[in-house]
Every structure is written in structure tokens, then in C-alpha cells.
N, C-alpha and C positions, 0 to 999 in steps of 0.2 A: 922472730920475736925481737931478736936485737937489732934488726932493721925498723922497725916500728918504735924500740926506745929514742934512735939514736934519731928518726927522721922526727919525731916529738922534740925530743932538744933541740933540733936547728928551726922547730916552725916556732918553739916559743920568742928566740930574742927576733925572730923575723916579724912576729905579732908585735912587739914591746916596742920596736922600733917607728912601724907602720903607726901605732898608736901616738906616739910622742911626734911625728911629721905631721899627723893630722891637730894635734894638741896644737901644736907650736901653728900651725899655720892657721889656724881657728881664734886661738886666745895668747899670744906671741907673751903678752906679760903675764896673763896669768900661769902661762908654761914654766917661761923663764921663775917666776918667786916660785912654785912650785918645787920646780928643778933646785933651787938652792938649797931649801929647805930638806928635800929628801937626802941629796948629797952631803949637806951636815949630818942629818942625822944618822947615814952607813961611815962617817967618819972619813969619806972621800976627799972632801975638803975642809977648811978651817970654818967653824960657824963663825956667821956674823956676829957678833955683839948683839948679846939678847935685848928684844925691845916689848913691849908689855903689848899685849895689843891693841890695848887704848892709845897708844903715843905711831904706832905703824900706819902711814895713810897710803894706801896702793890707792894710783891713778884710776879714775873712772868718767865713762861720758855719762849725762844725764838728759832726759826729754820728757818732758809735761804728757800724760793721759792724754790723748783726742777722741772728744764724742765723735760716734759712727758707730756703723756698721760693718759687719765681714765681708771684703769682697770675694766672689768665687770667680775665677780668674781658668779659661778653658782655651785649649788649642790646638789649631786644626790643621793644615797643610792645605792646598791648592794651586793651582795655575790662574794668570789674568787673561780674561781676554777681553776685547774691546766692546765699549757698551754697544758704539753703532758701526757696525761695517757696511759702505753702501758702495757698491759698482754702479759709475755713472757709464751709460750707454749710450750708445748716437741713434739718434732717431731719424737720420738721411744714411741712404746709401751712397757711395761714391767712396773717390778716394782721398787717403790724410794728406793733408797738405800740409798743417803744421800741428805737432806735441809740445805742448807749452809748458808743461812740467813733468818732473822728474821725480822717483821715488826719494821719501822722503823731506817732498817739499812740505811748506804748508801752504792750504787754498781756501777761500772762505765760499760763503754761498755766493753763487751767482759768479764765480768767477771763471774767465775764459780759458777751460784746460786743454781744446786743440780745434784746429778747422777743418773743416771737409767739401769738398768740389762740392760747389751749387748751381752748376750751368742750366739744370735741365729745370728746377725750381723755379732758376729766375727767368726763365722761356715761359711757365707756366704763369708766374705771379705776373710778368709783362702781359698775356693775354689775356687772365681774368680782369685785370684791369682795365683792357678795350671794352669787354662785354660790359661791367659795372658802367662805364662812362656812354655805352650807348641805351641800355636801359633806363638811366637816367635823364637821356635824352629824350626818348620814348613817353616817360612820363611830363617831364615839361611840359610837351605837346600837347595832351592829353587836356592837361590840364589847363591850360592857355586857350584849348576848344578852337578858335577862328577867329581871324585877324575878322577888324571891325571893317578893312575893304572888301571881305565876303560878304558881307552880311550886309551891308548897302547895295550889293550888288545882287544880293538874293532879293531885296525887296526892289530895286525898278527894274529886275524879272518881271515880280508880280505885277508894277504897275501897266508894263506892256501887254501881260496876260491879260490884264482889266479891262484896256483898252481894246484887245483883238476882240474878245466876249464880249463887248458893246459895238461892235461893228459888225461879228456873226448874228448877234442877235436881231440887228437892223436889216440883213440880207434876207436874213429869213422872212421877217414879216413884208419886204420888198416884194420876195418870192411867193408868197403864200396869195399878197392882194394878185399879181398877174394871173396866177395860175387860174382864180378866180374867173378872172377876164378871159380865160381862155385866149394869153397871149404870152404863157409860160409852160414847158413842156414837163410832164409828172419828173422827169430826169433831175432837170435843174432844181425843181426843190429840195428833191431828196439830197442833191450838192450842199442846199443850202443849210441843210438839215443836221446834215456828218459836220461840218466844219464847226456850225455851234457847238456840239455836243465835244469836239476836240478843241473848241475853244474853253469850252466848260473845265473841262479836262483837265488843260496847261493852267489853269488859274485854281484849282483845287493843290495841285502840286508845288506850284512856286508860296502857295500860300502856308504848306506845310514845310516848305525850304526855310520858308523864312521865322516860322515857328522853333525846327528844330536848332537853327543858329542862334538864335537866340536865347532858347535852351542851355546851351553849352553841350560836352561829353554828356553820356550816361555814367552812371556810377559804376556799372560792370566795368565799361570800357575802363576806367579809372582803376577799378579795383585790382586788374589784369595789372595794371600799366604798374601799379607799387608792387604788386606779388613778383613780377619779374625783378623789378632794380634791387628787392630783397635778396632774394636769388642769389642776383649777380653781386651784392655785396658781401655774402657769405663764402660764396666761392674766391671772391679777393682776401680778405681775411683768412682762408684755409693756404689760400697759395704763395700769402706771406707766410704762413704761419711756419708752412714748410719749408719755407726758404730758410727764415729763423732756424731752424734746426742744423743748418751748416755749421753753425756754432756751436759747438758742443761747451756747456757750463755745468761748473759741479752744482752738484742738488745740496750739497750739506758742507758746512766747515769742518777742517779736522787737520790730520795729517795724509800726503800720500801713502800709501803702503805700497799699491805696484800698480805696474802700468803696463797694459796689456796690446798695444798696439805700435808701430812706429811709423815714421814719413812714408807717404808710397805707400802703402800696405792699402789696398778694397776695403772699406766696411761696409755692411748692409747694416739695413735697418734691426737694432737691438744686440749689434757686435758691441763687446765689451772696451772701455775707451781706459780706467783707470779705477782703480778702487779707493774710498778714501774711507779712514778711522778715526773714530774719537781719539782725541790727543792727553787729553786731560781726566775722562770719568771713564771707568774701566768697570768690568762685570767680571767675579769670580765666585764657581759653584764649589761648594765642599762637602767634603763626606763626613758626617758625623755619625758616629757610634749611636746604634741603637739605646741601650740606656739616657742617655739624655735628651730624649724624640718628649718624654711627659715635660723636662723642662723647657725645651725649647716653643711647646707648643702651648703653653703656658705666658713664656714669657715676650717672646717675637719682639716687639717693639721696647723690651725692658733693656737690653743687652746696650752697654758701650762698647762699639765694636773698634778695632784698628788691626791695621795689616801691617807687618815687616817683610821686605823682599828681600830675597836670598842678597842680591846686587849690592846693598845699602843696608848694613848690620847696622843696628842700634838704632834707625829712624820709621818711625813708624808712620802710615799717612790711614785719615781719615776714612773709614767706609761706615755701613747701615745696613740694619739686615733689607732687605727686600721681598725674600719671599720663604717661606719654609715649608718645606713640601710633606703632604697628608700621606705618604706611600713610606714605605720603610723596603728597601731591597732585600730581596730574600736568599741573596746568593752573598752579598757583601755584609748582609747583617747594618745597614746606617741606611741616614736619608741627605738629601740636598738640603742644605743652607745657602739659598740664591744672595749675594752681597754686591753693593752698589760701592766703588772704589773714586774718590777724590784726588787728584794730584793737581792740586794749582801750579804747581815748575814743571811742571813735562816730562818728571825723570822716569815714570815710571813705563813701559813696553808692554804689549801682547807678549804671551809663552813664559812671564818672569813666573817661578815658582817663588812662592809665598805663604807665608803664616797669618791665620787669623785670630787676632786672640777674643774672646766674647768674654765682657765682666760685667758683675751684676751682683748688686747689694742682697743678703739674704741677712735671714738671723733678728735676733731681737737688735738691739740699740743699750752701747756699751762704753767702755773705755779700753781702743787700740791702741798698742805695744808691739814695739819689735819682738820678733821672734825670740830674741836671746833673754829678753826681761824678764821671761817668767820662769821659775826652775822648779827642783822639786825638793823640799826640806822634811825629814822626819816623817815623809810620805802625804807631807800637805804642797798645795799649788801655792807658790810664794812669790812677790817681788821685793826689792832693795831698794827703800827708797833713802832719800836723803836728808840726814837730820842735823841741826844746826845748835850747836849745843850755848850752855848762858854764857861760856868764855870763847866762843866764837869760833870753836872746831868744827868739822862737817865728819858725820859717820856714817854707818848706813843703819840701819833699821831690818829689819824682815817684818814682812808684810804679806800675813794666808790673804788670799785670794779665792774669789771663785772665777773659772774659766768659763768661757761659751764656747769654746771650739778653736780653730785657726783658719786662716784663708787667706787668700795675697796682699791682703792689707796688712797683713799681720794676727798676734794673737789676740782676741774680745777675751775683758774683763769684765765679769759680771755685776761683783760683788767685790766691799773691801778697798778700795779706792773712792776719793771723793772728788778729784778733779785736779784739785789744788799741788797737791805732789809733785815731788821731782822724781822719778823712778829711774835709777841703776840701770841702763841698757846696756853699757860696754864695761870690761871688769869687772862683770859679779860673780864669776864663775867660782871663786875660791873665796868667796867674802864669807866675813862671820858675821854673827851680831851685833852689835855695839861697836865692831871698829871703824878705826877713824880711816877717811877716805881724800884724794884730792881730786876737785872736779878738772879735767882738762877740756881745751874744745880740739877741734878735727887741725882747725888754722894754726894753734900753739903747738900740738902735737908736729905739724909738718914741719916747721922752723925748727924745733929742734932737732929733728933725727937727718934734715939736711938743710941746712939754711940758703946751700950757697947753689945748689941749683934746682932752682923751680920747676924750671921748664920739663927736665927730664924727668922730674916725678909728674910732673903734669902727664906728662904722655907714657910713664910707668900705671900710672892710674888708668887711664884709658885703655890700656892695652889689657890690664887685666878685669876691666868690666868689658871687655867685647866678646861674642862667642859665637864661634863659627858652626853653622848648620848645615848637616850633611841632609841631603833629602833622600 
């Protein structure tokens, strides 16, 4: 029992104490007049000289009502990873003769990331090209049909055939009267008889000689003659085409990430040459908690989204939601939130763990207040605003309120404010009614608690809005 009195007496000043480090680092003036006051009154030390509290003005900040809305401000955790990862591959086999970049360069499209033996290509591309240029040949001809000294030449054929066929045909009737006479043997007729008929013959033939030269090709013959040089041009074109592949070029811009080959090394056709990454737009999926699957499906396209990376405390870069996924995990209880990540400087990598914060106006439409502005008086929601009396004192006021809630904007004012106000944000914590108050700003305030060195409270201030995240 007397263990339990005595460990009661040392948690009390351990509480009183813990309470007054949170006061003082919360409301530093309001602690401090506090603290005076209380210590006069147990007679610890000398009271100030009594002052009425019409004539007391404790320091205070003041800031104008803003129309708006609540924002709801959510966050998430995840890892980046690259929007596009693409391995460029070789499409010759043979081996590297030269790796033109190194991880971590940067290469744009089309650019030339290494070379590879093309001996046997260019054996191939030289050959198709004999065959294209005789094909080619092939058709000229074709089409060109017969030089015009054939074809003159076909026809004083015929005319000699004309003339034989007029001098068979004169033998015979020669033959025919003797035979008559019985002074020609049946033999010699029938000589005379073959010779016409293969005189006939040769003049039926030279007559179609000289028809078809004049003709030209037939169109089959032609047809043949283009279908092949076709052919042979497509097969040149493929045996460039292969050649071209001795040089292997990235497909896409970005950064190297790694490089899977080196000099000397065999590749065949589809070995890996180098992988490259988006540099600047990054893709990160997150888990979010079941409970907010109605808002988010809801609102998808509502959300301003931004990412903070563990790396870069206090800087946030631009992302969008992308995709929000209809399945909810039944082992994790949450779904993906697929996000599209912006960094125009580069700074940000693959594997960087990362915060996403999602914010998004809800609630009716009101007047937004820091958190500390609104307090509780006599069991009403009140703020302090600021009054300016006919001999030109400033006091405060108290001022019921109606609340709407709170969220990362701050506290929504429903009711009770009309716009125009100055409302009490810093220093109201001990304010009474009717007293008088002195407005300070942030910039007077700093000159005087140290005038003479800026710089160190500059980077005192910075150091205590930074905050380091354990993942």
C-alpha cells in the first residue's frame, strides 16, 4: 500500500512537469504569463504591479476567414518503379565488336548502343543484289521485244519465201503440161508437187515470223519477267534489311539501367544487348486500406495526388491516380491504387520508397481556420476575433461559432463569422473577453528574440519543420 502511495507522489510532479514542457513548447507566451500569474498568486514570487485587464495587451497573430472547403488529406507508403523498362535485343547473330554505352548513360531513340559482325549479311545483301540487277535485266528485254534489224530481217525471209512459192508454183505447171505430153515421168511431177507444197510452207511461217515480231512479247512472257524482278527486289531489301541489324539501336529514350553483354562475347538472334528506363515518369502501386475502397471508387479522378521520397524530405513531386483496382485482397484486407509519377529533374530512381498523400475537398463550403483558432468557452465553439475600439485600442472579442468538422486545411466554420474579421490564431489560448491585445507579425516577432543572426534561425526553422520517416 505504501508502495502504491509513494509511486502516486512521484508520477504526480512527473505529470505537472511533462504538462508544463508540452504548454511551453505549444503556447511559449501563453505559458510564460501564465506561469507568472500562478507564481504570484502561491506567493513564490513578487506580483507584478496590478494592471486591469482593459489596459493588459498580450501579443497575438491574427488571419482573415478563407472561403473553402475541408480538405481530407490520406497517406499511403510504396516503392517507385519505372513507367517503361525496355531490353533492346539484337536481331543478327554473331559477335560484339563494339558496346557503346555504359550503365547509367542516357540514349535517346534510334541511337547506336553497340555493333555486331555482319560478314555473312553482307555476302548475302551482295548476292541478292546480283539476282535483283539480273531480273531486271530479264525484264528490259522482255519488254524491248526485238531489235528492229530482226524484224526487217523476218520480213525479206518472207519476201524470198514469196519468190520460191512463185517459182514452185511455175515448175509445177511446167511439169504438169510435159507430163501431159508424155515427155515427163509421173516421178518428176510428184518432185514438183512436194517442193510447192514446202514452198507453201516456208511462206506461211516467215509470214507468221514476221507477224509475231511485230507483235512484240506476249503479256504472260511480261508478266513472268515483273513477278520475278519483284522477287528479286524483296529478297534485296530483306538482305539489307539484315545487314541493318548489325547495328543494334535503342527502341526508346531513357536512362541505361544495365547492360547485359560485353566486346567479344557471341550473340544470337534475341540475346539481350542492354535495358533502358524511363528517366523522368515513374509508376507506383499502393496498398490502401479496405475502408476507403467506397471512397476511392467514388472519387478516382477527384484526388490531388503528390509523392514525398524517403531520399528528398520536405519535396514533393507531382503524380495522378491511374488506375484503382475493383478487387479488394482478402489476405491483406486493401486494394491497389496504380499512380503515374512526374519528375522533370531526374532526381528521382527505381526501388526509392515513398509516400503518397491523396487530397480532396469534401464537406459543405465555409470559413477555414487554423487549428488553434477555435476553442471551447463555457462549453460553446468560440473564436477571438479582433476589435478596435473608438480611442484606437485592439482587444479581443469572443465570438460562438458553429463548427463543420476539421481536416488538413484546417478547422470549417459554419456559422457566426462573416468574412470580414480578423480572427485570433496565435495567443488566444488564455485570452479573456474584452481584453486588450497587441497584433504582432512572424517578421517582427523574429527581429526581436534575435536580431543579429538570421541566418541560424533560418536553418533553426528548417530543421524543426523537417521530419524524418522510418519506413
Amino acid at each position: 500500500m505504501k508502495k502504491k502511495r509513494y509511486l502516486a507522489l512521484l508520477l504526480v510532479p512527473l505529470l505537472a512537469a511533462g504538462f508544463g514542457v508540452y504548454a511551453y513548447v505549444a503556447h511559449p507566451s501563453d505559458f510564460l504569463s501564465w506561469l507568472d500569474r500562478s507564481l504570484a498568486f502561491f506567493g513564490v514570487v513578487q506580483p507584478a504591479p496590478t494592471v486591469l485587464l482593459a489596459e493588459r495587451a498580450d501579443p497575438v497573430r491574427v488571419a482573415p476567414p478563407v472561403r473553402g472547403r475541408l480538405r481530407e488529406r490520406f497517406v499511403f507508403p510504396g516503392n517507385l518503379e519505372p513507367d517503361r523498362l525496355v531490353t533492346i535485343v539484337s536481331r543478327s547473330a554473331g559477335e560484339v565488336l563494339e558496346l557503346l554505352v555504359d550503365e547509367g548513360d542516357r540514349v535517346s531513340a534510334g541511337q547506336v548502343v553497340a555493333r555486331v559482325e555482319a560478314d555473312v549479311s553482307r555476302l548475302q545483301s551482295e548476292q541478292a543484289l546480283a539476282a535483283y540487277e539480273g531480273a531486271k535485266a530479264q525484264l528490259d528485254r522482255v519488254m524491248k521485244a526485238i531489235r528492229p534489224q530482226e524484224l526487217a530481217n523476218a520480213k525479206a525471209a518472207l519476201v524470198q519465201a514469196e519468190r520460191e512459192l512463185v517459182q514452185a508454183t511455175n515448175e509445177v505447171e511446167r511439169a504438169r503440161s510435159l507430163r501431159i505430153a508424155g515427155s515427163l515421168s509421173a516421178s518428176k511431177l510428184e518432185s514438183a508437187e512436194t517442193a510447192l507444197k514446202a514452198a507453201e510452207t516456208a511462206v506461211e511461217n516467215a509470214r507468221r515470223n514476221v507477224e509475231l515480231l511485230s507483235e512484240g512479247a506476249r503479256p504472260e512472257e511480261i508478266a513472268m519477267a515483273r513477278s520475278n524482278m519483284r522477287a528479286a527486289e524483296k529478297q534485296l531489301e530483306l538482305a539489307r534489311l539484315q545487314q541493318g541489324y548489325a547495328v543494334v539501336r535503342a527502341t526508346v529514350g531513357g536512362l541505361v539501367a544495365k547492360t547485359h553483354t560485353e566486346r567479344g562475347r557471341m550473340l544470337g538472334v534475341g540475346s539481350p544487348v542492354a535495358t533502358v528506363m524511363s528517366e523522368k515518369s515513374f509508376f507506383c502501386s499502393v496498398m490502401v486500406p479496405e475502408p476507403f475502397f467506397g471512397r476511392f471508387q467514388d472519387m478516382r479522378e477527384g484526388f490531388a495526388v503528390t509523392v514525398e521520397a524517403l531520399a528528398y524530405p520536405g519535396r514533393s513531386f507531382d503524380a495522378r491516380v491511374r488506375s484503382v483496382s475493383t478487387i479488394i485482397n482478402a489476405e491483406t484486407r486493401s486494394f491497389d491504387v496504380d499512380l503515374s509519377v512526374i519528375d522533370d529533374k531526374g532526381a528521382l530512381r527505381p526501388g526509392m520508397y515513398i509516400r503518397a498523400a491523396f487530397e480532396t475537398e469534401t464537406g459543405p463550403e465555409g470559413f477555414l481556420l487554423p487549428f488553434r483558432s477555435a476553442l471551447v468557452r463555457d462549453g460553446r465553439d468560440v473564436v477571438y476575433v479582433l476589435e478596435i475600439t473608438e480611442s484606437g485600442a485592439t482587444r479581443a472579442r469572443v465570438q460562438p461559432v458553429e463548427l463543420g468538422g476539421k481536416g488538413a486545411s484546417g478547422v470549417l466554420v459554419l456559422g457566426g463569422l462573416s468574412g470580414g474579421e480578423s480572427v485570433i490564431v496565435e495567443g488566444n489560448s488564455f485570452l479573456e473577453d474584452g481584453q486588450n491585445v497587441r497584433v504582432v507579425t512572424e517578421e517582427a516577432d523574429a527581429e526581436a528574440e534575435n536580431p543579429e543572426a538570421p541566418v541560424l534561425e533560418a536553418a533553426v526553422l528548417e530543421a524543426s519543420n523537417s521530419e524524418v520517416v522510418r519506413p
